[in-house]
C-alpha positions as a Markdown table, in Angstrom:
| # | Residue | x | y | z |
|---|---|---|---|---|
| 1 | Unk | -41.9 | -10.9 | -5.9 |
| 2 | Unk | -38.8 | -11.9 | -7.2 |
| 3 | Unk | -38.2 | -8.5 | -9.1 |
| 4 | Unk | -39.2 | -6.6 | -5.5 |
| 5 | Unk | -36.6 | -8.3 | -3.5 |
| 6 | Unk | -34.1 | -7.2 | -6.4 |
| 7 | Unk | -35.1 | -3.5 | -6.7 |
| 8 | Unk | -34.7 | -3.4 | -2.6 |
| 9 | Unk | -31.6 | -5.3 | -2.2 |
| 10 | Unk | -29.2 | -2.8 | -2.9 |
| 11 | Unk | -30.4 | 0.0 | -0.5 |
| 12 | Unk | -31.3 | -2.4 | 2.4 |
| 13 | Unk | -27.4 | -3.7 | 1.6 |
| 14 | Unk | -25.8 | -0.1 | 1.5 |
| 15 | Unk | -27.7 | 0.3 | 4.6 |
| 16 | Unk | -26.5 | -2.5 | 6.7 |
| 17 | Unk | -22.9 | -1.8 | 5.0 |
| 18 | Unk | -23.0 | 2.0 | 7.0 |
| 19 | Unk | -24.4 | 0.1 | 10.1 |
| 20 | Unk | -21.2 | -2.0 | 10.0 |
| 21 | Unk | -18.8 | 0.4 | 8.6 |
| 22 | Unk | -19.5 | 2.9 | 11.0 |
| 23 | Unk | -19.0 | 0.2 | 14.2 |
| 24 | Unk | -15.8 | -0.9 | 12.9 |
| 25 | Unk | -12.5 | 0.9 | 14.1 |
| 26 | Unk | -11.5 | 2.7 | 10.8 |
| 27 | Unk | -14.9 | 4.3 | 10.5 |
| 28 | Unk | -16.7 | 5.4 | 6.6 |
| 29 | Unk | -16.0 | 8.4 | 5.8 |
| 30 | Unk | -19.0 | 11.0 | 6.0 |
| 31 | Unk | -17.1 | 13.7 | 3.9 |
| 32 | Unk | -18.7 | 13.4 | 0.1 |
| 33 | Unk | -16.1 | 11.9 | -2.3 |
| 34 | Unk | -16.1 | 14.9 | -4.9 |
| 35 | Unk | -13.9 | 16.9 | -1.8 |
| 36 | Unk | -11.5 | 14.2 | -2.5 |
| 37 | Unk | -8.9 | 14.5 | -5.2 |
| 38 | Unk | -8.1 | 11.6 | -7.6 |
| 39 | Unk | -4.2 | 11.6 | -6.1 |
| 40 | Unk | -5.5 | 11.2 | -2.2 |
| 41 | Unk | -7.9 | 8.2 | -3.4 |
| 42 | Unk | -5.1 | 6.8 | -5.2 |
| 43 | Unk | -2.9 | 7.1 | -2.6 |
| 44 | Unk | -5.4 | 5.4 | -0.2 |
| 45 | Unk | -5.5 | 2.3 | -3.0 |
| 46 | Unk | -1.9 | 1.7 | -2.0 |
| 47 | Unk | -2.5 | 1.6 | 1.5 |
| 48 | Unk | -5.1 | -1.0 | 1.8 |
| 49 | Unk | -3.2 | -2.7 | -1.6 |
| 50 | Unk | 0.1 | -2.9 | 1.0 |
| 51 | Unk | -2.1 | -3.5 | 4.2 |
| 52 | Unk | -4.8 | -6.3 | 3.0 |
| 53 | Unk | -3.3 | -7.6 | -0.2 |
| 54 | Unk | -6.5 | -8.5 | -1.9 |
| 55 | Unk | -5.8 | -10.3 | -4.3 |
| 56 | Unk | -4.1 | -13.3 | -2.8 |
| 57 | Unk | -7.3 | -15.6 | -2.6 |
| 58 | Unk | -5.5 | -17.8 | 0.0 |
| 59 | Unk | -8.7 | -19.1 | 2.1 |
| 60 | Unk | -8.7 | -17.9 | 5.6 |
| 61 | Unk | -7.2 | -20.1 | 8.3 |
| 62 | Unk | -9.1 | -21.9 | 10.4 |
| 63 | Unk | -8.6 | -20.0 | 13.8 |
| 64 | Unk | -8.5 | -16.3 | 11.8 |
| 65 | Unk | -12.0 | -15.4 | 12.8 |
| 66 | Unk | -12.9 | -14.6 | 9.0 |
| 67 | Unk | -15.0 | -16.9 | 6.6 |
| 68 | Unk | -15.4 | -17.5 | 2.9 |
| 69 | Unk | -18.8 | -17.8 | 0.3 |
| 70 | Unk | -18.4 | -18.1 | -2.9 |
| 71 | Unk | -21.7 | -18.0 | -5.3 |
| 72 | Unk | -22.7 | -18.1 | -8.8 |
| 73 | Unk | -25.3 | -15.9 | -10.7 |
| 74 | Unk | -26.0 | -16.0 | -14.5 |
| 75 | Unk | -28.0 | -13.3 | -17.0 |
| 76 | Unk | -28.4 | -14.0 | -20.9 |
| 77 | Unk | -28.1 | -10.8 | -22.9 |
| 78 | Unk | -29.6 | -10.2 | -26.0 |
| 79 | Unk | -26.5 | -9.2 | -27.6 |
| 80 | Unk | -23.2 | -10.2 | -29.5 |
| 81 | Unk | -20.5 | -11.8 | -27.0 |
| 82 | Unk | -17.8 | -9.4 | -28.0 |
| 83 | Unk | -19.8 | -6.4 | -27.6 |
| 84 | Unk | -21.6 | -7.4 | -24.4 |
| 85 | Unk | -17.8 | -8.4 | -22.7 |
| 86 | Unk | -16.8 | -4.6 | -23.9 |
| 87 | Unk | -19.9 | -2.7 | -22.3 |
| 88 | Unk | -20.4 | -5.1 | -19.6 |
| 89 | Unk | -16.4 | -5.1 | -18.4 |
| 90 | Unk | -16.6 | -1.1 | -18.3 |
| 91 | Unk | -17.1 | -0.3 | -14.7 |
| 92 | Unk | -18.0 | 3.5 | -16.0 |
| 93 | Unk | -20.9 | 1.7 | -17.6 |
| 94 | Unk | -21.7 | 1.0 | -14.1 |
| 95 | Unk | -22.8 | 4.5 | -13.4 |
| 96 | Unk | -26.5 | 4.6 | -12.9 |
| 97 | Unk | -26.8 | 1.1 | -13.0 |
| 98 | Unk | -26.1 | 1.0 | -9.0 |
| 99 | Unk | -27.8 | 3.3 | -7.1 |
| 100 | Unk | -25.5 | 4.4 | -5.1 |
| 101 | Unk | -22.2 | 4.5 | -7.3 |
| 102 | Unk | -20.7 | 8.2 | -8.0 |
| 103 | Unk | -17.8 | 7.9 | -9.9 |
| 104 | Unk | -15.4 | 5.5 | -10.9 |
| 105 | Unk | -11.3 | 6.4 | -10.6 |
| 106 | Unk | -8.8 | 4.8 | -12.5 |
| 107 | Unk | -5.3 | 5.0 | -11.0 |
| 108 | Unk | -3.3 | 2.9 | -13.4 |
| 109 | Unk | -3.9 | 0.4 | -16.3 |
| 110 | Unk | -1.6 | -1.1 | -18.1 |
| 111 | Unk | -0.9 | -4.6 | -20.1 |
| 112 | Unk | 0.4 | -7.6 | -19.0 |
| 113 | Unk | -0.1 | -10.4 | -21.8 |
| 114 | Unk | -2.7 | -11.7 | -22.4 |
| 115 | Unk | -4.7 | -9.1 | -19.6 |
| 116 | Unk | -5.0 | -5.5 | -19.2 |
| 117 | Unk | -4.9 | -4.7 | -15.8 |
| 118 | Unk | -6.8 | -1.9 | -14.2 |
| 119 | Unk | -6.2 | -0.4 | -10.3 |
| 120 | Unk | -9.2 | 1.4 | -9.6 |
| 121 | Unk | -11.5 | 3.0 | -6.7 |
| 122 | Unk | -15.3 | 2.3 | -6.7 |
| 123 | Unk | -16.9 | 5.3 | -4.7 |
| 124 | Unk | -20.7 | 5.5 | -3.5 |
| 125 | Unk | -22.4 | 7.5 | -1.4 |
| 126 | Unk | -25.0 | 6.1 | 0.8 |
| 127 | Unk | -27.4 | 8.7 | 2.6 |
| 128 | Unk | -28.1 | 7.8 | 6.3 |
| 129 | Unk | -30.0 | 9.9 | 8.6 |
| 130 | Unk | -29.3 | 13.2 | 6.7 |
| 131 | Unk | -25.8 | 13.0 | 6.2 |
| 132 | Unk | -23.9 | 11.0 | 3.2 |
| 133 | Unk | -21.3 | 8.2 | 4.2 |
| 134 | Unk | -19.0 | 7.6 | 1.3 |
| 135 | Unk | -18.0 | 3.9 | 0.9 |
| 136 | Unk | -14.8 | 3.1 | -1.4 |
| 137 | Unk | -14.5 | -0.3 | -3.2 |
| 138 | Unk | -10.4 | -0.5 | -3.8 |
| 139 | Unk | -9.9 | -2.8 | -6.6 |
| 140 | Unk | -7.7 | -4.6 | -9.5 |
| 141 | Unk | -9.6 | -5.8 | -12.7 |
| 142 | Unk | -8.1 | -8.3 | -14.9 |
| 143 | Unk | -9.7 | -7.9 | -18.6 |
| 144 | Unk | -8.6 | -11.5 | -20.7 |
| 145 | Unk | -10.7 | -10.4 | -23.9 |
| 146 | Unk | -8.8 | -13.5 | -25.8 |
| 147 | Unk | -10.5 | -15.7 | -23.5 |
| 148 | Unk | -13.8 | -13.3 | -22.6 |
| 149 | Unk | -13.8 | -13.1 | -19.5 |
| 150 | Unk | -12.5 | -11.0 | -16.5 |
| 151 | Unk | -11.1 | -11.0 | -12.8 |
| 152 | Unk | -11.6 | -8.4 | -10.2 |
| 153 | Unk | -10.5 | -8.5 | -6.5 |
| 154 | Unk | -11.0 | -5.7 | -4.0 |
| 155 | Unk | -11.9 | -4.4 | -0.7 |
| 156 | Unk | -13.7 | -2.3 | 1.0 |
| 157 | Unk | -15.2 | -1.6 | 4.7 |
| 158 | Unk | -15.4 | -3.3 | 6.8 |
| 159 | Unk | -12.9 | -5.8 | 5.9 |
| 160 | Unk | -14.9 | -7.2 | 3.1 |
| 161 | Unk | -12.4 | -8.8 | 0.4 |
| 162 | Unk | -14.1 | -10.2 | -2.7 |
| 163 | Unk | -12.6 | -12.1 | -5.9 |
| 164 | Unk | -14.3 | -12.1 | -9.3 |
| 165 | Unk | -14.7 | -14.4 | -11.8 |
| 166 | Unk | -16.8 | -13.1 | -14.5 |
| 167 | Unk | -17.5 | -15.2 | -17.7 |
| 168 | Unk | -18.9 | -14.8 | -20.9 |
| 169 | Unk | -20.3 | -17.6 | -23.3 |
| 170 | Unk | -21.7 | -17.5 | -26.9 |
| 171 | Unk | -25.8 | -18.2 | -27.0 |
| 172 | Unk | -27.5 | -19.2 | -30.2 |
| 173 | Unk | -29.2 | -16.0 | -31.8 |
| 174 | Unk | -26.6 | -13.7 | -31.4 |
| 175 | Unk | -26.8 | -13.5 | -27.4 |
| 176 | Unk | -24.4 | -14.0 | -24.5 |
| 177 | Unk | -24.7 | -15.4 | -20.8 |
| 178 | Unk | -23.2 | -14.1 | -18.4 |
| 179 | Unk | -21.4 | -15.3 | -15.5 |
| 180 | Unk | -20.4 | -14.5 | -12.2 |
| 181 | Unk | -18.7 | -16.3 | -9.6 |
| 182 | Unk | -18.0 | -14.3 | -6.9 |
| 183 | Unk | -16.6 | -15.3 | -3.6 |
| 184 | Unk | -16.5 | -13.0 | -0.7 |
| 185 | Unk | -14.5 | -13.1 | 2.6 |
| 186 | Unk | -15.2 | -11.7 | 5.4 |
| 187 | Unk | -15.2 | -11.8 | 9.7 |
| 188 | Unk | -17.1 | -14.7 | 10.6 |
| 189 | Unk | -19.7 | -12.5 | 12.2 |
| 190 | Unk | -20.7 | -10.5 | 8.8 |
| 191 | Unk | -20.3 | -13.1 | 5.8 |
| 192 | Unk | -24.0 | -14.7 | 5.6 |
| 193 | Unk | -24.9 | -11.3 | 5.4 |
| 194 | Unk | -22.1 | -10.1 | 3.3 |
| 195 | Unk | -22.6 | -13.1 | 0.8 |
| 196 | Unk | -26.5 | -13.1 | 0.8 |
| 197 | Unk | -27.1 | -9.5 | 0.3 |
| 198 | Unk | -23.3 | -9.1 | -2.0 |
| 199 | Unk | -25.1 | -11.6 | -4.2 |
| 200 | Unk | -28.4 | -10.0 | -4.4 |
| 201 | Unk | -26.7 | -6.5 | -4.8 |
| 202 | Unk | -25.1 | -7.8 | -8.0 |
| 203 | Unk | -27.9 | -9.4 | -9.2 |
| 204 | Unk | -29.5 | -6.3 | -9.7 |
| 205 | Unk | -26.4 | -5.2 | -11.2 |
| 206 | Unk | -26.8 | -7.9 | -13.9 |
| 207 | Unk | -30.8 | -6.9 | -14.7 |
| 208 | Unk | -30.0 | -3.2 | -14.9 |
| 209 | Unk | -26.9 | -3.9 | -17.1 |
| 210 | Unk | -28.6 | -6.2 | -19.1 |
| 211 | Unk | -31.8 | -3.7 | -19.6 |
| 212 | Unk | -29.4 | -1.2 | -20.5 |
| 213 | Unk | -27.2 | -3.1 | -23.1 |
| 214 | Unk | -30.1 | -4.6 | -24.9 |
| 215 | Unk | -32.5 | -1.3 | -24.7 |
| 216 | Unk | -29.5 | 0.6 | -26.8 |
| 217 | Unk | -28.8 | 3.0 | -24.2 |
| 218 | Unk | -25.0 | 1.4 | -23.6 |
């Protein structure tokens, strides 16, 4: 039962996310992402960076309207720390692992001792009642591969901001566990949903990552 909920958690998420996305004033787009060229989703990257500032992980004020949930989830890989930080930190090893996820864009990376530092857009797109509505996940990861681990804050509609923690420990045998602690912020209104079905939505992340790294095929 367990494994069922997991398989369906990502398209009844996407589903509820295009519910809410389309209700909220600055609508998802329903233009596929390939008509979009890298420069016009990088220049949208600086306008939410400028307009929502998602990385300050200041917790809401009490009268804002908006609410906070942070949870943990864990996977142990069957594979060499080092190598499983590498493949797992690669968002572009992400492709095919989330249903929904098209392409990955890169606008910047660049290093900051200890950290590399990556701006990036996360684009998916979600079919709902015969059309496609493209959702964009504007980020900044944070690689620390002296400490193994990584950060990653972003936004995306509507009004969802999310901070990352994402660890990795040594296993006997030669494996790794991984951890993430993610904590997601959102209006009042959405964030049980946003933090129960986030949650569930990278959970399947983790199995299909973890299938993938151990099978060979990353």
């Amino acid at each position: 039962m367990r494994k069922t909920l997991r398989a369906t958690a990502a398209p009844v998420f996407a589903a509820a996310f295009v519910l809410a996305a389309l209700s909220a004033p600055a609508n998802a787009d329903t233009t596929p992402g390939t008509t979009e060229s890298d420069a016009d989703i990088a220049a949208e990257w600086q306008t939410v960076w400028d307009t929502y500032h998602f990385t300050d992980t200041t917790p809401p004020a009490p009268d804002s309207g908006r609410s906070r949930v942070t949870n943990s989830i864990s996977v142990d890989i069957d594979s060499p720390m080092p190598l499983t930080f590498y493949k797992y930190s690669n968002f572009n090893n992400h492709l095919g692992k989330n249903p929904f996820l098209k392409r990955v864009v890169t606008h910047k990376e660049w290093r900051e001792a200890p950290a590399t530092y990556r701006n990036l857009t996360a684009i998916e797109e979600i079919p709902y009642e015969g059309t496609i509505v493209v959702s964009k996940t504007h980020a900044q990861q944070r690689l620390h591969p002296d400490g193994f681990y990584y950060e990653t804050d972003s936004w995306s509609q509507p009004n969802v901001v999310t901070h990352q923690k994402i660890d990795f420990s040594p296993l006997p045998g030669g494996k790794t566990r991984v951890t993430e602690n993610l904590t997601f912020e959102a209006d009042s209104s959405l964030i049980d949903f946003v933090a129960a079905n986030g949650t569930a939505s990278h959970q399947q992340l983790q199995e299909a990552l973890k299938e993938a790294i151990e099978s060979g095929e990353l």
